[in-house]
C-alpha positions as CSV (number, residue, x, y, z in Angstrom):
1,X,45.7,42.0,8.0
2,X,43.5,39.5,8.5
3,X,41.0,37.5,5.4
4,X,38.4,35.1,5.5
5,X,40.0,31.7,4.0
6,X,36.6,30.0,4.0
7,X,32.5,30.2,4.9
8,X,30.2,28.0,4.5
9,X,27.0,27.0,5.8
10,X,24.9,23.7,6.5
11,X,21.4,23.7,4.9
12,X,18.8,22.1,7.0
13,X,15.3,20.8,4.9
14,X,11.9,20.1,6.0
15,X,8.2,20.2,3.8
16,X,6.1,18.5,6.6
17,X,5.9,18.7,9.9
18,X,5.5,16.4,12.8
19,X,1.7,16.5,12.0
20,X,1.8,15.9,8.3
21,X,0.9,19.7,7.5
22,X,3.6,21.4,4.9
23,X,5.2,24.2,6.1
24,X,6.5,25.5,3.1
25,X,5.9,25.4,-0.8
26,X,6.2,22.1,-1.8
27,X,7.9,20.4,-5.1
28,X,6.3,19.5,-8.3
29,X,6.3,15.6,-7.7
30,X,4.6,15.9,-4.0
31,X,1.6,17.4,-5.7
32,X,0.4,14.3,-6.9
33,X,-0.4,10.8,-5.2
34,X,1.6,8.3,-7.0
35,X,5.6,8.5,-5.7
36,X,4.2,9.5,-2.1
37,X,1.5,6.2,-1.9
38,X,3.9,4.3,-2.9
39,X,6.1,5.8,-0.3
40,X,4.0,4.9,2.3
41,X,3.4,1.3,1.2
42,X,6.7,0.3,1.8
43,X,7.1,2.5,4.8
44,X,4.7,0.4,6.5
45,X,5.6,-3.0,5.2
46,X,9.4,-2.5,6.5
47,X,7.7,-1.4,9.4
48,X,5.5,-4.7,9.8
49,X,8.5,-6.5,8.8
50,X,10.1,-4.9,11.8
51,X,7.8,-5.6,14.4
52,X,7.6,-9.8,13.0
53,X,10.9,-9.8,12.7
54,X,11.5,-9.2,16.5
55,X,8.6,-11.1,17.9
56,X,11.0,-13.9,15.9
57,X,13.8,-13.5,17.5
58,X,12.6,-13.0,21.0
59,X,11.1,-16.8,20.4
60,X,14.3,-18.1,19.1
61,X,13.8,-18.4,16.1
62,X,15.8,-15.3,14.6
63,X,19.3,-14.2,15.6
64,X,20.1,-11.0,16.9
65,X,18.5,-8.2,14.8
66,X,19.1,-4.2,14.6
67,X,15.3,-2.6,14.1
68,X,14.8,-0.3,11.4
69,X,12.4,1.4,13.4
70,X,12.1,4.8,12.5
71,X,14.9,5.1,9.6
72,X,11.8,4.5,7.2
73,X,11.6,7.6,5.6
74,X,15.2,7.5,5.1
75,X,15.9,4.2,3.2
76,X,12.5,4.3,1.0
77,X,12.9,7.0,-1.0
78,X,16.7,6.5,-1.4
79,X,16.0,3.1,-2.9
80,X,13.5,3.9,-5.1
81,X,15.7,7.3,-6.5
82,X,18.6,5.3,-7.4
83,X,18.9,3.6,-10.4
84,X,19.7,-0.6,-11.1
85,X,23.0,0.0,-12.1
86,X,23.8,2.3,-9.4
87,X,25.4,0.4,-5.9
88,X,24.1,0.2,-2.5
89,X,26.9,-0.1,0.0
90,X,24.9,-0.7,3.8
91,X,24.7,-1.0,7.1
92,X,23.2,-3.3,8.9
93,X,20.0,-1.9,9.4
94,X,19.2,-1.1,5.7
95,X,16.6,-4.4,4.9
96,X,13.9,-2.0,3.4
97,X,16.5,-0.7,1.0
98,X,18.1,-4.4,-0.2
99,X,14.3,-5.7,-0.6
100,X,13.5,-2.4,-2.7
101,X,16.3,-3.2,-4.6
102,X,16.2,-7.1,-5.7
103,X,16.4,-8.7,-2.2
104,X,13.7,-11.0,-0.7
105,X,12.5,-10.2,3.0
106,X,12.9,-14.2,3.3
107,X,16.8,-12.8,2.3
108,X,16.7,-10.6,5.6
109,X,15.4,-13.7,7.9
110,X,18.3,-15.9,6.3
111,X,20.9,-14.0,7.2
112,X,20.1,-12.4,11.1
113,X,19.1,-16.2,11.0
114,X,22.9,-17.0,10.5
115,X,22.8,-18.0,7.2
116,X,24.5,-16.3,4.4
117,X,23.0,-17.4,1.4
118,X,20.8,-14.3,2.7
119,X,23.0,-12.4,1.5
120,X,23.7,-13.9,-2.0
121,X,20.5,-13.5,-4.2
122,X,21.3,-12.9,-7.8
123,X,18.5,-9.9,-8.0
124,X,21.0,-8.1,-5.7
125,X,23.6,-7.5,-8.4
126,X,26.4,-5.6,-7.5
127,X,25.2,-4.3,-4.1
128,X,27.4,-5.5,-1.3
129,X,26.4,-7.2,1.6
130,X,25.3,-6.2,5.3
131,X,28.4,-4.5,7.3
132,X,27.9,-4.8,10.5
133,X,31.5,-3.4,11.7
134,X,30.9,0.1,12.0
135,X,31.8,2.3,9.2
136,X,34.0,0.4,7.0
137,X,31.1,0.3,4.7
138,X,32.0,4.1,3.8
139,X,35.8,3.0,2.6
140,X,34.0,0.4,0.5
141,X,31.9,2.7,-1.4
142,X,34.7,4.7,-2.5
143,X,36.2,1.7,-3.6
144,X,33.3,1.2,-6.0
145,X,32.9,4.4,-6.8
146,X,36.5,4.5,-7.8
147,X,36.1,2.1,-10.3
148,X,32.8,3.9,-11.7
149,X,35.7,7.0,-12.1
150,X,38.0,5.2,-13.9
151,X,35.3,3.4,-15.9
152,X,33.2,6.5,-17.1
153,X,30.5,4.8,-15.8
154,X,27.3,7.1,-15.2
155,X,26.6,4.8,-11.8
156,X,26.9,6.6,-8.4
157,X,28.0,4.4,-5.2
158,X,25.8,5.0,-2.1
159,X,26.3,4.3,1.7
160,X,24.5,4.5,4.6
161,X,25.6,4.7,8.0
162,X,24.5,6.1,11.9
163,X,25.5,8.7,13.8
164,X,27.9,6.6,15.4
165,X,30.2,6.0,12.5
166,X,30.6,9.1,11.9
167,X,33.5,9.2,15.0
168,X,35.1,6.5,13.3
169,X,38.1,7.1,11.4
170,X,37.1,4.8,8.8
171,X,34.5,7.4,7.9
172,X,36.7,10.2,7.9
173,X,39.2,8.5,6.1
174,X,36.0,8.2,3.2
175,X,35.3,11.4,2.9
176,X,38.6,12.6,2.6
177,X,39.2,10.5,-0.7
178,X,35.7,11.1,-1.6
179,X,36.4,14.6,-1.7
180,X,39.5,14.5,-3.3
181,X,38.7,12.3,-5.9
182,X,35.5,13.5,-6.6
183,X,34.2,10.5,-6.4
184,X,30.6,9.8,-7.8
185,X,29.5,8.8,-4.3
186,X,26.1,10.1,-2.0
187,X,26.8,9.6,2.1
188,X,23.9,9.3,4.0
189,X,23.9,9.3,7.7
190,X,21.2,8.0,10.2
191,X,21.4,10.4,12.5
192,X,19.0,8.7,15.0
193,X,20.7,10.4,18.0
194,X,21.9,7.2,19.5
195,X,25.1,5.2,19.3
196,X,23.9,2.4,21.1
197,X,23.9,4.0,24.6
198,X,26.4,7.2,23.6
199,X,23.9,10.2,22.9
200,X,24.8,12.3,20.0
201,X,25.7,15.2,22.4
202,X,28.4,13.3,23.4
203,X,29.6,12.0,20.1
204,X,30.7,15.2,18.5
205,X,31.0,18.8,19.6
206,X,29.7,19.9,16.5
207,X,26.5,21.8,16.0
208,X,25.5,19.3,12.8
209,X,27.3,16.3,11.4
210,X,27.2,17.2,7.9
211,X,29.5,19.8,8.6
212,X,32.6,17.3,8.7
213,X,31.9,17.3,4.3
214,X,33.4,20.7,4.6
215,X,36.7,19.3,6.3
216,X,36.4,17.1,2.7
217,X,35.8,19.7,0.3
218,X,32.2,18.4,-0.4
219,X,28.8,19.3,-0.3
220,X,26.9,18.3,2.8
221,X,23.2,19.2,4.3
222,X,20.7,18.5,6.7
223,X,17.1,17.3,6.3
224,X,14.8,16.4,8.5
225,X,14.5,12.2,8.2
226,X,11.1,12.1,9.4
227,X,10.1,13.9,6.4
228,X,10.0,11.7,3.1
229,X,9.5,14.7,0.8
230,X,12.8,16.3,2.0
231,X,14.8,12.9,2.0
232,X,13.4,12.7,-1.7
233,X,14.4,16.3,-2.7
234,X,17.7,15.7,-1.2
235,X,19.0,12.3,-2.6
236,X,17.3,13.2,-5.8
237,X,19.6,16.4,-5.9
238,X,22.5,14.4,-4.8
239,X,22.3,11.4,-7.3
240,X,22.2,13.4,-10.2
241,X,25.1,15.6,-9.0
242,X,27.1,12.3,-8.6
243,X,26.2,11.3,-11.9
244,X,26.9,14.3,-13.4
245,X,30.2,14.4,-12.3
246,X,30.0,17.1,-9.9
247,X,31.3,15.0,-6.8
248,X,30.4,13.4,-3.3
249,X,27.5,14.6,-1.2
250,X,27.0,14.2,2.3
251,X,23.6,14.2,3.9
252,X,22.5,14.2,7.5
253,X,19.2,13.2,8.3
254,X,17.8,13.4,11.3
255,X,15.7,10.8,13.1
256,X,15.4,9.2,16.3
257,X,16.1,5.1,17.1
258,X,12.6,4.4,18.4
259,X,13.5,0.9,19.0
260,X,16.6,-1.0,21.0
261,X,20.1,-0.4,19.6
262,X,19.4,-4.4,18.5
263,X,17.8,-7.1,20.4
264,X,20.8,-8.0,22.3
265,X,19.9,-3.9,23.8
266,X,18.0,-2.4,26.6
267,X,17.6,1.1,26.0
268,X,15.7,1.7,28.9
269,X,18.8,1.5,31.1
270,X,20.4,4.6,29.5
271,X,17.2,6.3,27.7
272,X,14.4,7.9,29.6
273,X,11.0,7.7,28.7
274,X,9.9,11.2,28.0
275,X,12.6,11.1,25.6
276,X,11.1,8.2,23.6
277,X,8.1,9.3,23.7
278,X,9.0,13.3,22.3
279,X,10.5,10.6,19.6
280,X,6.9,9.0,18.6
281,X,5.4,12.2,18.3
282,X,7.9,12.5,14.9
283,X,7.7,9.6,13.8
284,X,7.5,9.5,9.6
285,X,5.0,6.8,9.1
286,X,2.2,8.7,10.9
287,X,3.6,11.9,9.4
288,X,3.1,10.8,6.1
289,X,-0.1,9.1,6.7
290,X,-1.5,12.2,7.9
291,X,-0.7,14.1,4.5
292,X,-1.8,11.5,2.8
293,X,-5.1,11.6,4.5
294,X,-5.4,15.4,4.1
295,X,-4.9,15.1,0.5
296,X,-7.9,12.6,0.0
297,X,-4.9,10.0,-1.0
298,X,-5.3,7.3,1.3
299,X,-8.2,6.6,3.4
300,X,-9.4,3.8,6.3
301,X,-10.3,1.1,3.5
302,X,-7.4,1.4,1.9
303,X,-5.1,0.7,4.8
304,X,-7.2,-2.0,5.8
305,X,-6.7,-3.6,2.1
306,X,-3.0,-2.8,2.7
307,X,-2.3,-4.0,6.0
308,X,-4.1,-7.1,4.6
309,X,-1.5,-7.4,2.0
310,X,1.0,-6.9,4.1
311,X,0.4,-9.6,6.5
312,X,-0.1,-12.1,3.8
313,X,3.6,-10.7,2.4
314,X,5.2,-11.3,5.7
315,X,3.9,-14.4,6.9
316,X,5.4,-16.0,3.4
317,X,8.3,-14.3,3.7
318,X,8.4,-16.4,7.0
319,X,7.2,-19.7,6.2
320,X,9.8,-19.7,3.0
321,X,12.8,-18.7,6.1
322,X,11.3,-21.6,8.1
323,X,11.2,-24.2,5.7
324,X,15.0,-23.7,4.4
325,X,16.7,-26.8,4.9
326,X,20.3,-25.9,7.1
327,X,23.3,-25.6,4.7
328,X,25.9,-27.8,5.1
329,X,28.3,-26.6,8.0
330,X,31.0,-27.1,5.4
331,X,29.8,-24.4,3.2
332,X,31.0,-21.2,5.8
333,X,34.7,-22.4,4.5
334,X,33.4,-22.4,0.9
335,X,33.8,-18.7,-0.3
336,X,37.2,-17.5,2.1
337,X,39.9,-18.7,-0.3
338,X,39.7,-19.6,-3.9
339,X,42.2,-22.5,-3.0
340,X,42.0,-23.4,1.0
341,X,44.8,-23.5,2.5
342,X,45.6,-27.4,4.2
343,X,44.9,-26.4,8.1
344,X,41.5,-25.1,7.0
345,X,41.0,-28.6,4.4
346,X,41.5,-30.3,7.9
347,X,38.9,-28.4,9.8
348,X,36.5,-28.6,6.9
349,X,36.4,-32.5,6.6
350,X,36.4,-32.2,10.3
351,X,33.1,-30.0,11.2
352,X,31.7,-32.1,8.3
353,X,32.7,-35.6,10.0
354,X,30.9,-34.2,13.1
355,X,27.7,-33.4,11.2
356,X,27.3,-36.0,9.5
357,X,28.0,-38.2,12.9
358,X,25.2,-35.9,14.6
359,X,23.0,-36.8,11.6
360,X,23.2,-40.3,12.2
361,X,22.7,-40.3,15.2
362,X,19.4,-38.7,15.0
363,X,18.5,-40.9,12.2
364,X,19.5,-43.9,14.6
């Protein structure tokens, strides 16, 4: 005799498609202006951001950065669903999200700038700092949402992460725990087809990634990440499940790297053209802008008013990154130990004995 131990199924979500037109009934909320303007403001400010923030780096002025391009519609409405006590746990290509939350975009430039006071602004809270190792990120959430556990805190830990990471065992490793503490904790995956030059075809033999929350014991779907309104319906759902106490949530959403892997990248040695350009043609900014304009929301003077403000935003957000003074080369041994150890008291006095020799010397 033979049962069936388990079934399940993946939910996949979409409200607009590629043009901006709905193509199905859509929530309460989407029915009016406000959450969905506000959407696309900071859709296209990261975006701007983006695009300044290369042009920086490829003049040497910016270290290596990983473009957002085409995560928008992920990271905007996630930020702006979860609550200031709640903690963002990132990845490295999660700026829009950290400024939504308390960061500065001047923040952003300090820190692919090589300097880590961008990454220690007070308004951040508790929300951890970039990860740029791949998927340890995911272990940390569940160390904070563990302590929200044990706590009784209402406060839900969220993480973001690519397709990539999903492969890693770091990621599995989360999940498991997540699962099996029901830990108040939301997964979100990038799923932008691209692990630097390893297509997601040959990441994972699976027909979706948010199957592997059923290897956990937790709830995991699919939305379409192009779509705001179904990255909204979908966080939304899974916050309040994780404050509720009803567990972890993993969701897939799928979008497309329209940009390098980072600046150190060339994608058009592994990517073909065609393919980028099937990518455009989902793009979320326009797809939103589209609705927006269908709905009578947003028109030509209003983006020419915003795109205006934008600018102005950006090129302070630069000047202020510019005009930073260096930090003293002793200060990247200041935070490692709360006592350092003697060989590292050596090398401190020593890199500071050097600058201070290299100061002279252009002072002379």
């Amino acid at each position: 005799m033979t049962n069936i131990a388990y079934q399940g199924e993946i939910r996949f979500s979409r409200y607009l498609d590629a043009a901006g037109q709905p193509v199905t009934e859509l929530p309460g909320w989407a029915e009016s202006p406000e959450i969905l303007v506000e959407y696309y403001r900071q859709m296209t400010l990261a975006r701007q951001f983006d695009t300044k923030a290369i042009a920086l780096q490829r003049t040497g002025q910016l270290g290596t950065y990983p473009s957002l391009l085409g995560s928008e519609a992920i990271d905007i409405p996630t930020a702006s669903l979860m609550h200031g006590e709640d903690v963002l746990i990132p990845y490295y290509r999660n700026h829009a999200m950290q400024v939504m939350r308390g960061s500065d975009w001047r923040d952003v430039l300090l820190y692919w700038g090589g300097d880590e006071r961008g990454s220690a602004n007070p308004a951040q809270r508790q929300d951890l700092p970039n990860c740029v190792p791949i998927a340890t990120q995911c272990l940390h959430a569940c160390g904070v949402a563990t302590a929200f556990r044990i706590r009784g805190e209402k406060r839900v830990a969220v993480t973001l992460c690519g397709d990539g990471a999903t492969s890693k065992g770091d990621f599995l490793e989360a999940l498991n725990v997540a699962g099996t503490w029901q830990l108040p904790l939301v997964f979100i995956v990038n799923n932008n087809q691209w692990a630097i030059s390893v297509p997601r075809a040959m990441q994972c033999g699976a027909p979706t990634l948010a199957q592997k929350a059923i290897g956990a014991g937790i709830r995991g779907e699919q939305v379409d990440g192009n779509d705001v309104i179904a990255v909204h319906e979908a966080v939304a759902l899974a916050l309040e499940r994780a404050r509720g106490g009803k567990g972890p949530s993993l969701i897939e959403a799928i979008s497309y790297r329209l940009s390098d892997h980072t600046t150190a990248d060339d994608a058009t040695r592994y990517r073909s053209g065609d393919e980028l350009k099937a990518g455009w043609e989902q793009e979320p900014v326009k797809r939103l802008r589209n609705y927006l304009h269908g709905r009578g929301w947003w028109n030509e003077d209003l983006e020419q008013a915003w795109q205006t403000e934008v600018s102005k935003r950006i090129q302070q957000a630069v000047d202020d990154y510019l005009a930073t003074p260096v930090d003293d080369p002793g200060a990247m041994f200041d935070h490692l130990y709360a006592e350092l150890p003697p060989q590292l008291v050596a090398q401190r006095e020593r890199v500071c004995a050097r600058a201070e020799t290299r100061r002279q010397q252009r002072q002379g």
